[in-house]
N, C-alpha and C positions, 0 to 999 in steps of 0.2 A: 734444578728441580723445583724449586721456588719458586721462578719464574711461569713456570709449567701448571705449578698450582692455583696461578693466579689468574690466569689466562683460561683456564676451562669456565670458571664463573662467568667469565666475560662472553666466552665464546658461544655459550648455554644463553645469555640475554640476547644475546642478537640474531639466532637462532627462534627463540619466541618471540619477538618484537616481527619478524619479516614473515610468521604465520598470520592466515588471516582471522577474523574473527569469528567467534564458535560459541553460540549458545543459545537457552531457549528460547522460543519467539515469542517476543510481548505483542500485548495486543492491546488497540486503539479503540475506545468507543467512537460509535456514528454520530453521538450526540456534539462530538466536535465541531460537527461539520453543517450545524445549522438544522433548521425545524423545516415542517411542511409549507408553512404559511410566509415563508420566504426561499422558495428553492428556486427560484427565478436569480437570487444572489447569488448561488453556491455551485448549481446544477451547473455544470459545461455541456455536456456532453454525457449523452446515455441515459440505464443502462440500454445496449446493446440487446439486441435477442441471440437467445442461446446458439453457440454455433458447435460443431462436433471437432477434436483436434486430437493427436495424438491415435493415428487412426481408429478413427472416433468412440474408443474409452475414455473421453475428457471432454465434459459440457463446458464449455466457457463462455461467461457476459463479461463486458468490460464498465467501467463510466468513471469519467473525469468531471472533476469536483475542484470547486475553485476553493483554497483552505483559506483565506481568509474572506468569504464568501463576499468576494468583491467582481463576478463575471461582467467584464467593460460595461456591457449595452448596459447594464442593470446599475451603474453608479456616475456613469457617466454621460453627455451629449457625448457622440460618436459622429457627428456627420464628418467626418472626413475618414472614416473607418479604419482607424491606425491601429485601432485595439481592439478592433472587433474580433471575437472566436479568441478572447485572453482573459486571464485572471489578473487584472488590473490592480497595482497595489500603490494605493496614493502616496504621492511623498516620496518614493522607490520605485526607482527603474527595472528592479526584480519582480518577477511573478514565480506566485506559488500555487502550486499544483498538487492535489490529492488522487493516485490512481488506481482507482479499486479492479481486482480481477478475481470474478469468483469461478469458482469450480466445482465440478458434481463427478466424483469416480467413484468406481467401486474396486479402482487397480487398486496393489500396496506396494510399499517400498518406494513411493512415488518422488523423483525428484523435479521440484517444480524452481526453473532459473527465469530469474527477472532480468532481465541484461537492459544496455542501452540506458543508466542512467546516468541524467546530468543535473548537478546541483543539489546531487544526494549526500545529507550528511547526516551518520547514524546517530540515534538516540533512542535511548530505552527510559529514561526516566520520562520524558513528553515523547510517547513513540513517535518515530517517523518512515518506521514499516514495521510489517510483523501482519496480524490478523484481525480485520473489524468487524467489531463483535457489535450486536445490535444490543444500543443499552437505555431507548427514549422510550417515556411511558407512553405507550399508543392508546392508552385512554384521556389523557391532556391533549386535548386540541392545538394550546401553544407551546407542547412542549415534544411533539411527537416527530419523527422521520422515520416513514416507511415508504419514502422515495429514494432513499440510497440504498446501493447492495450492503449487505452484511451479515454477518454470522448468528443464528440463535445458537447459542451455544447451550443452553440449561442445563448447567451443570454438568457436561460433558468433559470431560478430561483434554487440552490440549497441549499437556505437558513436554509427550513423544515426540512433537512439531518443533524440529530445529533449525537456525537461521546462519548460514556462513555468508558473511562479508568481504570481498577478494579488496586486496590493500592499498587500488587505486579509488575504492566505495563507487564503483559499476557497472557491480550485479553481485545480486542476491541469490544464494542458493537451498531454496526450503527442503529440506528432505521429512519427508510426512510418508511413516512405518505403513495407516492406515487412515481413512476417511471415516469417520464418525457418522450414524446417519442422522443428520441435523436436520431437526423438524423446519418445514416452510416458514419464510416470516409472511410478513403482512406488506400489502401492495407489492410497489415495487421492490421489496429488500430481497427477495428471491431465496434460494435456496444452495446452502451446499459450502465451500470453505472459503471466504473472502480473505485474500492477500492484500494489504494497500502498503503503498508507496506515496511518502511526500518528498518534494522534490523544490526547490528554488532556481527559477532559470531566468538566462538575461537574453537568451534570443530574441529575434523578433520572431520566429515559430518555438511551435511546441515540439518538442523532442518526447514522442511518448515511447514508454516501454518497450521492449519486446519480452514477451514470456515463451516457455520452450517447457517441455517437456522429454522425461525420460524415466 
């Protein structure tokens, strides 16, 4: 019986150790990810123009963002174009990658899955997914980005927005109750709920997301 008693604690740990992760989704300023007057470093790719998905109750833009805004052509001679179309990281044969995905519905109970990552490693203290919220003052000339997607949030509640983690780290699964109507940003930041994903990979291509709806 002793034995019996000892063995349900243990059997209770291993049991929540092999669930996957479950909790609110943090969220990431744009101001990470570099200013206007240097988006030639950071900008990869995008954003995208809106396309219709999830028969089509679901706006979605994408764009890829170099995180340490080191985009090859822009830090480097390239003539032999090894690293052209990459996030070049000096010193490191790794490249990091920022991938923003924003969305406009008006469904609820919305389950929005990030799948197809590589080189994803979760963090909530210096997020590395979750929601990017637009947080550069667009009145400082050198301090402003309203060329990346992102969230105005003002003050709007993003509490209900939750993130599971599956325990090979991916894909991501948002489950978002409802959609907030989040006022337009400025230029490029567009409108509506930006998911981003950072990612470190050692390809020589980029392995970008796939996002799913349901």
């Amino acid at each position: 019986m002793k034995i019996v008693r000892k063995l349900v604690p243990f059997v209770f740990l291993c049991i929540l150790c092999a669930l996957p992760s479950f909790a609110s989704v943090p969220v990431r300023g744009s101001s990470n990810n570099g200013v206007d007057n240097n988006a030639l470093s950071w900008n990869l790719f995008g954003p995208t123009a809106p396309i219709n998905r999830h028969g089509g109750t679901v706006t979605l833009q994408t764009q890829v963002v170099c995180t340490f805004q080191n985009v090859a052509a822009s830090v480097q001679d390239n003539s032999d174009n090894t690293s052209a179309g990459t996030c070049l990281d000096p010193g490191s044969p790794s490249n990091n990658y920022t991938f923003l995905f924003q969305i406009q519905s008006a469904a609820t109970n919305l389950t929005v899955t990030i799948s197809n990552l590589v080189g994803f490693t979760p963090d909530v203290d210096a997020p590395t997914y979750g929601i990017a919220v637009c947080d550069n003052d667009i009145n400082n000339p050198d301090g402003s980005n309203t060329l990346q997607l992102c969230t105005q949030v003002s003050g709007l509640d993003l509490s209900n927005i939750t993130a599971t983690i599956n325990k090979k780290n991916a894909k991501i699964t948002f489950t978002v109750p409802s959609i907030p109507a989040f006022p337009p940003g400025v230029g490029k930041q567009g409108q509506g709920l930006t998911f981003v994903i950072l990612e470190r990979q050692t390809g020589p291509t980029i392995a970008v997301p796939r996002i799913s709806f349901k």
